[in-house]
Structure formats: structure tokens, C-alpha cells
C-alpha positions as CSV (number, residue, x, y, z in Angstrom):
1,X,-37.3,96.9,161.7
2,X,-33.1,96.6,161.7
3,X,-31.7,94.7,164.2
4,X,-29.9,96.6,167.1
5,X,-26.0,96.2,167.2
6,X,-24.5,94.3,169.7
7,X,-22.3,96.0,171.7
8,X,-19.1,94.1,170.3
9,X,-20.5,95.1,166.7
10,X,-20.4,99.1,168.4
11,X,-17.1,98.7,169.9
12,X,-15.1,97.3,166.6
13,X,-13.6,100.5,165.5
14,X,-13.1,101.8,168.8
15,X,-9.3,101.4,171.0
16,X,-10.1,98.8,174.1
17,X,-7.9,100.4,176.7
18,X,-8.9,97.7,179.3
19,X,-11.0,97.0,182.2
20,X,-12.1,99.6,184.0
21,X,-10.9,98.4,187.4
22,X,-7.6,100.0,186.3
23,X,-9.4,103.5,185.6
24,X,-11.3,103.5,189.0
25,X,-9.9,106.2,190.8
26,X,-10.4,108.4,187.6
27,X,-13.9,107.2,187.3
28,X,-14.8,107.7,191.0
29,X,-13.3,111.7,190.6
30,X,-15.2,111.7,187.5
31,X,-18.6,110.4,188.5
32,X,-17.9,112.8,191.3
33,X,-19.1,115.7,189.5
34,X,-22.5,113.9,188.3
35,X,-25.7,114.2,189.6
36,X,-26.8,110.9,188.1
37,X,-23.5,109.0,190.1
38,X,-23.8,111.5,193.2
39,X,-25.1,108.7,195.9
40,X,-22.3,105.7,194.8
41,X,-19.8,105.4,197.2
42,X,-16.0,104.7,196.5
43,X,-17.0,101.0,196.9
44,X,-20.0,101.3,194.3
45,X,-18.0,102.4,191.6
46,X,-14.8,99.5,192.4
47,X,-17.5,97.0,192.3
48,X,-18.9,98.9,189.1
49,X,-16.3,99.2,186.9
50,X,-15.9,95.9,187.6
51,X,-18.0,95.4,184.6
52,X,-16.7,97.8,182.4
53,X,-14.7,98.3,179.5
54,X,-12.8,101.7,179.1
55,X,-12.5,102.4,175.0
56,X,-11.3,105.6,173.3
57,X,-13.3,106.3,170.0
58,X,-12.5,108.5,167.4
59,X,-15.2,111.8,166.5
60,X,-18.6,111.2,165.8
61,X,-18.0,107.8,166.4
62,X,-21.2,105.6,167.7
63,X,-20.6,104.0,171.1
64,X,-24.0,103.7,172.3
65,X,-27.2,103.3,170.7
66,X,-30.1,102.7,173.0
67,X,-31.3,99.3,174.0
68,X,-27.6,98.4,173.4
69,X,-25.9,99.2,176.9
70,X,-27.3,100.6,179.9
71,X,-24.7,102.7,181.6
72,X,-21.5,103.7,179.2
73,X,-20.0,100.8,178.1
74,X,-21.9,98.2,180.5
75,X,-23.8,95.8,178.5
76,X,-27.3,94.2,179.8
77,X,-25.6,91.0,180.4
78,X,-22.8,92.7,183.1
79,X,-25.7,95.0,184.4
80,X,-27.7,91.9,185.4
81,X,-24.5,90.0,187.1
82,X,-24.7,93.3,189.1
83,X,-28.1,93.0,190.2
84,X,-27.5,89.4,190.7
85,X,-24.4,89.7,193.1
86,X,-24.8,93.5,194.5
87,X,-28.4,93.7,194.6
88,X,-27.9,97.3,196.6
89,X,-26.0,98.8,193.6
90,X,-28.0,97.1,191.8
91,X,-31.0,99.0,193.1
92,X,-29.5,102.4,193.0
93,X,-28.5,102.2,189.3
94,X,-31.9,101.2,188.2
95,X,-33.5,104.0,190.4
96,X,-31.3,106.4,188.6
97,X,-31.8,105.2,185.3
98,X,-35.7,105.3,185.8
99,X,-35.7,108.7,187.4
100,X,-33.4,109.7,184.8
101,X,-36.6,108.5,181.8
102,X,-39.3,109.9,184.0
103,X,-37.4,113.2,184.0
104,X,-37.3,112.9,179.8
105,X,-40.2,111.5,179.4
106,X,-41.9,114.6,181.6
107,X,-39.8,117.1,179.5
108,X,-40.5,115.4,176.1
109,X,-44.2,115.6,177.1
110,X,-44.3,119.5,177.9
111,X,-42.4,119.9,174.3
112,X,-45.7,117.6,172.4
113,X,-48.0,120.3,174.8
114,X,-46.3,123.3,173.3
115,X,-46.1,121.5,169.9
116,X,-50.0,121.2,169.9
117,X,-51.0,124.3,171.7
């Protein structure tokens, strides 16, 4: 089995544009318009992008691969200093995420039923 690329390895070929902090006003009227980011406050995503790196990558370029980052360009490591010093966000990231799997993981199941009907 290959070895998953680390997320520096992913981000080599990409432009690093700087910490997000200085995108968060951006982010927030972005993440505005997402049903996954709907319930984070103005203060949620501050304290989120916090954590984050903003990049610009060229087409077809990989960025994420899974089991590599957990939300964009958050890696496991800033994801658990998240839980560790804002539990609450914390919490509402990790709900999100596993409603977001259930949701595939319900779809992907009704595609195998038609697949074997």
C-alpha cells in the first residue's frame, strides 16, 4: 500500500499566499454561502483560519487527498490544537464532517442497492 503524502509533500508545487488570518473576512463571506460552514460564527472562523494556510494551485493540481487534511488546507496536527484549545469549534467541525460521511456513506449505499438490484 503507498504511503499517503504529507501535506507539505501536497503543497510543494502550489503558491503559499500566507496565513489565513489575513483572508478571514473573505473566508467568513465565503463560508457564508455553505451549508457545511452555515452554524460558525464570525468568531469561529477568526479562531479557524487561525490554522490555515491560503495557497493558489495551478489546474488539476492535487491539494488534498484524503486522510491528508481534514478541512481545506488544515492538517490533522492544527485540527487537533483546535480541539485542544476551542473544544466548542472543535465539536461543531467534527459533527459536520461526520454528518457530512454519513450523508456519503447513505448515498454510496443506495448506488451498491441499484448496482445489485
Amino acid at each position: 500500500m503507498a504511503e499517503t503524502p504529507r501535506i507539505s509533500d501536497l503543497l510543494d508545487h502550489a503558491e503559499r499566499l500566507g496565513d489565513a488570518t489575513t483572508f478571514a473576512e473573505q473566508i467568513h463571506a465565503f463560508v457564508g454561502h455553505s451549508q457545511f460552514f452555515a452554524d460558525l460564527s464570525r468568531d469561529d472562523v477568526s479562531e479557524l483560519c487561525e490554522h490555515m494556510q491560503v495557497v493558489r494551485a495551478g489546474p488539476r493540481q492535487l491539494l488534498i487527498q484524503e486522510g491528508t487534511v481534514v478541512c481545506g488546507l488544515l492538517s490533522r496536527d492544527d485540527m487537533l490544537r483546535i480541539v485542544a484549545d476551542n473544544p466548542s469549534l472543535g465539536a461543531k467541525i467534527l459533527i459536520k464532517l461526520v454528518t457530512m460521511l454519513s450523508q456519503r456513506l447513505r448515498h454510496t449505499g443506495a448506488q451498491l442497492l441499484q448496482y445489485m438490484k
